[in-house]
BAZAFI-400215 format. One record per residue (C-alpha): residue number from 1; x negated, z negated, y. Coordinates in steps of 0.25 Angstrom, whole numbers. Last residue first. Layout:
<recs>
{num = NUM; c1 = X; c3 = Z; c2 = Y} .
...
</recs>
This chain:
<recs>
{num = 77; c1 = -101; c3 = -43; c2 = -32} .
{num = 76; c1 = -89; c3 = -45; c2 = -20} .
{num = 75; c1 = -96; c3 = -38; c2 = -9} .
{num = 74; c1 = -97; c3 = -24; c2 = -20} .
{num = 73; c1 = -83; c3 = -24; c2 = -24} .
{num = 72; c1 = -79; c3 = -26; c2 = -9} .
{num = 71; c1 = -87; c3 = -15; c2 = -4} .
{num = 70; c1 = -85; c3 = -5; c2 = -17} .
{num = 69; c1 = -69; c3 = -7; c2 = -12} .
{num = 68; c1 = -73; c3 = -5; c2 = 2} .
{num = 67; c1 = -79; c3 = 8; c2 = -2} .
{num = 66; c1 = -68; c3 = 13; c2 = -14} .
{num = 65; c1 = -57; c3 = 13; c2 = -1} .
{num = 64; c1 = -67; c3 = 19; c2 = 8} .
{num = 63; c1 = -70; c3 = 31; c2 = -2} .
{num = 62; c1 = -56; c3 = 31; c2 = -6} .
{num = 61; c1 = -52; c3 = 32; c2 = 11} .
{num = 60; c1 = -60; c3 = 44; c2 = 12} .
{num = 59; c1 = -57; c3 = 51; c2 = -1} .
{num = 58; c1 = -42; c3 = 49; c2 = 5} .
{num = 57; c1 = -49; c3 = 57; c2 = 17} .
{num = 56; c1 = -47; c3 = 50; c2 = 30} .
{num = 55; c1 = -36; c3 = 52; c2 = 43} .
{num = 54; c1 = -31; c3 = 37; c2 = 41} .
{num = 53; c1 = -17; c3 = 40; c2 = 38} .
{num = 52; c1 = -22; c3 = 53; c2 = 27} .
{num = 51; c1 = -32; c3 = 43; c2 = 21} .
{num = 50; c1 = -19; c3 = 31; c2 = 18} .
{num = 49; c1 = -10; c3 = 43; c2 = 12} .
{num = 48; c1 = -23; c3 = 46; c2 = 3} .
{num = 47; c1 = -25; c3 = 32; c2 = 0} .
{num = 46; c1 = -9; c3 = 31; c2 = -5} .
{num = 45; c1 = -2; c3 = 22; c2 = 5} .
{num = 44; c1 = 5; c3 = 10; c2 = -1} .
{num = 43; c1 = -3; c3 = -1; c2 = 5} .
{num = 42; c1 = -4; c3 = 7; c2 = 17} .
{num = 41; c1 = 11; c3 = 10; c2 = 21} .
{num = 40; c1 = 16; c3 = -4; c2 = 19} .
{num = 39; c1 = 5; c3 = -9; c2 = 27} .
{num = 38; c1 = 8; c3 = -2; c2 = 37} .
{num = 37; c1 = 21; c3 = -8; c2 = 39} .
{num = 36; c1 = 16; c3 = -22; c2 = 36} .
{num = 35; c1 = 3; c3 = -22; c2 = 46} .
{num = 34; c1 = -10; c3 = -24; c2 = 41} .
{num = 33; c1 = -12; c3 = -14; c2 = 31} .
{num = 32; c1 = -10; c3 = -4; c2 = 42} .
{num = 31; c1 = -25; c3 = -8; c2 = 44} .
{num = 30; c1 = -29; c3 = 2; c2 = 32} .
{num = 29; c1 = -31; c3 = 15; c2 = 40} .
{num = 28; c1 = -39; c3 = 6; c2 = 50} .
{num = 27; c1 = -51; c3 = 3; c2 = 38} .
{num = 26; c1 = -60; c3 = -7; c2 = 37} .
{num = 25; c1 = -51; c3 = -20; c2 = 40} .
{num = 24; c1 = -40; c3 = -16; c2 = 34} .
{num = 23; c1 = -47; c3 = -11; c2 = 21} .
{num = 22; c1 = -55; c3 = -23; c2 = 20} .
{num = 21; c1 = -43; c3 = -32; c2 = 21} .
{num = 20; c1 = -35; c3 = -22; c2 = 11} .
{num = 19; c1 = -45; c3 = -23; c2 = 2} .
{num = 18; c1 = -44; c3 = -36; c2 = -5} .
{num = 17; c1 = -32; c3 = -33; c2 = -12} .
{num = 16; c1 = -41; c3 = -22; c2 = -21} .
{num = 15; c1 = -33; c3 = -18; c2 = -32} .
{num = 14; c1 = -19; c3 = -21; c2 = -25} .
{num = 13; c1 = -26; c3 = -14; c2 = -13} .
{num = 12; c1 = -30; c3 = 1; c2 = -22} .
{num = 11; c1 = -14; c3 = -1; c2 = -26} .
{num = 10; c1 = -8; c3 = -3; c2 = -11} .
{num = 9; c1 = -17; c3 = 7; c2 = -6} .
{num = 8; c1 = -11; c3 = 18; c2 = -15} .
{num = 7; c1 = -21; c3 = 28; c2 = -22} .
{num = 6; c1 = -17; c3 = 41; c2 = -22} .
{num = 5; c1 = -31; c3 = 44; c2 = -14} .
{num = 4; c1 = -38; c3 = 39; c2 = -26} .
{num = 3; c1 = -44; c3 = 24; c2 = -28} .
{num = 2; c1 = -46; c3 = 21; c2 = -41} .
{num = 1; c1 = -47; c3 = 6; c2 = -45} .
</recs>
């Protein structure tokens, strides 16, 4: 998958469902996962809308995104 900054969080989670758990526990931006109302606001957050809340580049947040993803690939081969 491709991950731009038009990308929403919901879609990149859909591909990978496992990273929400890694994303919480790694990232403060991404702990409003854990509560309804953010969580509603996350999931359907493009990155760039999701950089901009956390004070990052979208670049920034890819770069961390395509990390824990290489992370994961990597551990599981």
């Amino acid at each position: 998958m491709e991950i731009t900054k038009d990308t929403k969080l919901m879609d990149i989670l859909a591909e990978y469902p496992w990273l929400e758990k890694e994303l919480v526990e790694k990232y403060p931006v991404f702990k409003a996962l854990l509560n309804p109302i953010g969580r509603r606001f996350v999931k359907n957050a493009t990155l760039e809308e999701l950089a901009a809340k956390a004070d990052k580049t979208p670049e920034h947040l890819m770069m961390r995104l395509n990390e824990v993803i290489a992370e994961h690939e990597a551990a599981e081969e």
